[in-house]
Structure formats: C-alpha cells, structure tokens
C-alpha positions in Angstrom: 144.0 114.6 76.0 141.8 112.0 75.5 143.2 110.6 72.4 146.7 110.0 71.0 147.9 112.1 68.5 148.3 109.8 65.6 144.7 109.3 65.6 143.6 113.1 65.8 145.8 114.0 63.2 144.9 111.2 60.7 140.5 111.8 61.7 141.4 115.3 60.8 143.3 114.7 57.4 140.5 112.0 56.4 137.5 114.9 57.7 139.4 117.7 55.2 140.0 115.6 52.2 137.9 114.0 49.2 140.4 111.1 48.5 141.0 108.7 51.2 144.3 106.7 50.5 142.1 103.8 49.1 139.8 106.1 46.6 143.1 107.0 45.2 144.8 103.7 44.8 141.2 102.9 42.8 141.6 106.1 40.9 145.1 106.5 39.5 146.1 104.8 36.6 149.1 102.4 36.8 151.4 104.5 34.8 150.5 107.6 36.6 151.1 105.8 39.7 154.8 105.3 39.0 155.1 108.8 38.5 154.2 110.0 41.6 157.2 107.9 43.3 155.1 107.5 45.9 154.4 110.7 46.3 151.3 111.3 49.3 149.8 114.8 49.6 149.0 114.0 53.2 152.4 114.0 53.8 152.3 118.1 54.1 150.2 118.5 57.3 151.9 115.5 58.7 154.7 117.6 58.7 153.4 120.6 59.6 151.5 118.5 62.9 154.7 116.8 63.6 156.7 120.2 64.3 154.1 121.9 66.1 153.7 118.4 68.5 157.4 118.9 69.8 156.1 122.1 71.9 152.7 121.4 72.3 150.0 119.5 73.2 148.0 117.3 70.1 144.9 119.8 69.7 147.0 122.7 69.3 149.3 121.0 66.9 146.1 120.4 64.8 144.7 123.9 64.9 148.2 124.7 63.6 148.2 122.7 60.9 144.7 123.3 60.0 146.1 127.0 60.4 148.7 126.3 57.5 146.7 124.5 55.3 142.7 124.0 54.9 142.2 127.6 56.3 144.5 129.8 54.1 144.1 127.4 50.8 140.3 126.8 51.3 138.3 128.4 53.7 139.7 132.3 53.3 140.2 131.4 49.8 137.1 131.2 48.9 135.7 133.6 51.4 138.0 136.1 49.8 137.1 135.0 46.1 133.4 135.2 46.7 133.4 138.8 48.6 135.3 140.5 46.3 133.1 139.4 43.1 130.4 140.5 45.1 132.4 143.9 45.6 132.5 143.1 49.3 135.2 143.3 52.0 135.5 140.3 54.5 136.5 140.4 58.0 137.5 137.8 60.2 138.0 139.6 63.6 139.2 136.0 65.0 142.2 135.7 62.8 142.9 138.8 64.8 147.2 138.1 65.0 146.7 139.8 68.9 143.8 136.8 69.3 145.3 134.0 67.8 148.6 134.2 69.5 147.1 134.5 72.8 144.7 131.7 72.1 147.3 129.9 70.9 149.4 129.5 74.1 146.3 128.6 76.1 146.1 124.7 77.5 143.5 122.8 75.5 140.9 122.2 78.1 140.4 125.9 77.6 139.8 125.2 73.7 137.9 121.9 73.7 135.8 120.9 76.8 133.5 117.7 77.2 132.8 118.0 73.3 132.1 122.5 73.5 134.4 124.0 71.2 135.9 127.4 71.5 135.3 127.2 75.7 136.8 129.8 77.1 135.6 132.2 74.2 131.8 130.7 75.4 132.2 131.4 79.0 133.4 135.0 78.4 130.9 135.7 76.3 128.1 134.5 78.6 126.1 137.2 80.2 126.8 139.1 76.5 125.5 137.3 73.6 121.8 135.2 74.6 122.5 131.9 74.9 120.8 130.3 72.7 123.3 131.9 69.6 126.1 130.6 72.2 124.7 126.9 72.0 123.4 127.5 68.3 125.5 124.8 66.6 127.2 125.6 63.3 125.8 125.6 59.8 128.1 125.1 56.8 127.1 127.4 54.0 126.8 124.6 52.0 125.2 124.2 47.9 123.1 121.1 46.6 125.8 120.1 44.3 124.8 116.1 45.1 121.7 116.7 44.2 122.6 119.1 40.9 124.8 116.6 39.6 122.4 113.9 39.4 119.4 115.6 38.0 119.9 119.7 36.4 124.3 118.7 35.6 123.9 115.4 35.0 124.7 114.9 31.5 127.0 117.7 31.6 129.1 115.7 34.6 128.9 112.6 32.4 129.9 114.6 28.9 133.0 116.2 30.4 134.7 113.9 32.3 133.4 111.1 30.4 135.2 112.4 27.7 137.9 110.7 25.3 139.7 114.3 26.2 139.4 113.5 29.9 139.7 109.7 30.2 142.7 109.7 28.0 145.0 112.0 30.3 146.6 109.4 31.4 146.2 110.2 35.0 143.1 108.2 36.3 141.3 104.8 35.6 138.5 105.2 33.3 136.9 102.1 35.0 137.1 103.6 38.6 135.7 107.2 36.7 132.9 105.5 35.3 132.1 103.6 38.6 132.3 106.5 40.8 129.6 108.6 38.4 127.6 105.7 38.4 127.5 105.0 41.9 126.9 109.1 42.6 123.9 108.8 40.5 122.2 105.8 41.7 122.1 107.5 45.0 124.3 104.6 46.2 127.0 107.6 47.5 127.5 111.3 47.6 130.5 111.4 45.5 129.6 115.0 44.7 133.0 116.4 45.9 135.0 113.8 44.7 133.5 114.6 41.0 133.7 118.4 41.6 137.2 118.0 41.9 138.0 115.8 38.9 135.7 118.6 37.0 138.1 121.3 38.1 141.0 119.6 37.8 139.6 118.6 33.9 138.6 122.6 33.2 141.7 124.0 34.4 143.9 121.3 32.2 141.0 122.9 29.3 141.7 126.2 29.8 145.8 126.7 31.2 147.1 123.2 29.5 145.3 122.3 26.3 145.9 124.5 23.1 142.3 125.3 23.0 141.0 127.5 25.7 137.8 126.9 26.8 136.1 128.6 29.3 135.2 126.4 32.1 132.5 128.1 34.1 130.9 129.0 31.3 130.5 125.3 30.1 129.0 123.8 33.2 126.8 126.6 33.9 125.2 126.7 30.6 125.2 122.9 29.6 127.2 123.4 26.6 130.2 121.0 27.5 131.8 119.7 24.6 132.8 116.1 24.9 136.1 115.7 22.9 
C-alpha cells in the first residue's frame, strides 16, 4: 500500500467524525472533562482496525472497521429509519454475506486501484452497465442544513442550545458553544454537523432525561423551541 497504516486509519476516523480531538478539548467543560477519565470515543475503531491489521493488509482492516461502525450505526441506520417511515423496504444487494466475504479475502489492488474504488467490481461490470454510470462519481444524498441553520432555523438553533437548560448541563463550555454558533453564522465555517449533533444530543436529554417531555422534532420543525 502506499501509505502506512497509522495514517489511513486516523484520515478515516477524522473523515467520519464531527469532533476532531481539538474541537473537543475546546468544547467540554473542565468538570466534565475529569469525568470522562480520559475517555476517547476513537478509541473503538482503533481497536477494531488494530485486530483486523494482524491478518490483513491496511485497506481491508479499514473496510472492517468502517464495517463495524459508521455503516451499521449510521449509514443503514438511517437508510433503514427513513424507508420504513416511508413504508418502504431497502435492499442492499452488496452487503450480500456470499459478496462481502468473497470480497473480503481479495488483495487490495483488486479494491482500490490508482485512486478507482471498487476495481474489480468495475472491470466485471464493463461491457454491462454504459460507462459513463461506471465513471459517474458518487453523490451524497445530502440536505442544506448549513444553509437552514443560518437563515429559516436560525433562531431556533440559537434558542435551544443557547439555553440556560442547555448551557447549564454541565457537559460543554458555553464560551466554545456560543463561538461555534457564531462562527456557523457568519459564514466563517460550516459547523452545521457539529451543531446538529449538540441539538440531538440537547432533544434527547429533553425528551428521555428531563422530567418534562418534550417533543423534539416537533420543536425544531415548527419553530416553537422553548428556551428554558
């Protein structure tokens, strides 16, 4: 492979996640800090990586991983959430158990070749499919929540977590809360994932942790957060 495995691994953990080391050590608040005991959430695809690299090369060790984590807790998550309020029935004929072991015991240059992903599936499918879907790079089904925060959710964003309710949790820096917001809406960032978490994480506390149950969809959607 061209690349060492400490760097593949650590591209692909910084790629899936929101909160880089450093955002975090910005974000926490001190006391909250010492609870965690040092506690890194990274630390559970390292592990993962670090078993499947004693019998295999780096890229295969990373689909793995990526295997055991982001794709069962995110991507089919949602894909799986979303269908079935639609009252639909997803497939994903290459999760196939008959496909993914066989493609999991083939070398990598078959996988990744001179930057084509998914080679080998390519070249058998050439002659079969036109080639321009084969080429067609991927689009991410992705929603404008950048730009909704800082114009149609804007004051909904700042009214929630914003909030004595949310900036006295205990668990983050109101300072660093405030900054990220700010910078998000002066345009000087996308922080629009980062602030999508914090607004889960706030809703669910709302709704499973707090006496009083709100109804977290509900609130965003219809601009009637409360700030408490």
């Amino acid at each position: 492979m061209a690349f060492s495995h400490p760097d593949v691994l650590e591209r692909n953990i910084r790629w899936v996640s929101n909160f880089y080391p450093e955002h975090r050590a910005a974000l926490y608040a001190p006391e909250f800090r010492k609870t965690l005991n040092g506690h890194n959430p990274h630390e559970l695809p390292r592990r993962y990586f670090e078993a499947a690299r004693r019998t295999t090369d780096p890229l295969t060790a990373l689909l793995y991983t990526d295997l055991k984590t982001w794709l069962v807790d995110n991507l089919l998550m949602k894909i799986d959430k979303m269908s079935m309020a639609s009252s639909l029935e997803a497939r994903v004929p290459l999760l196939d158990h008959k496909v993914v072991e066989f493609v999991s015991r083939l070398p990598a240059d078959l996988k990744l070749r001179r930057g084509i992903t998914k080679y080998i599936f390519k070249r058998a499918l050439k002659g079969i499919v036109p080639p321009e879907v084969i080429r067609r790079p991927k689009h991410p089904f992705l929603v404008p929540m950048g730009e909704w925060f800082k114009h149609d959710l804007k004051h909904q964003v700042q009214e929630v977590l914003l909030s004595a309710t949310c900036l006295n949790r205990g668990y983050f820096n109101p300072t660093a809360i405030r900054a990220l917001i700010d910078r998000h809406m002066a345009g000087q960032t996308n922080a629009s994932q980062k602030l999508w978490n914090l607004l889960c994480l706030e809703f669910w506390h709302r709704a499973f942790i707090d006496p009083a149950q709100i109804e977290p969809t509900h609130e965003l959607v219809t601009g009637r957060a409360e700030t408490r």
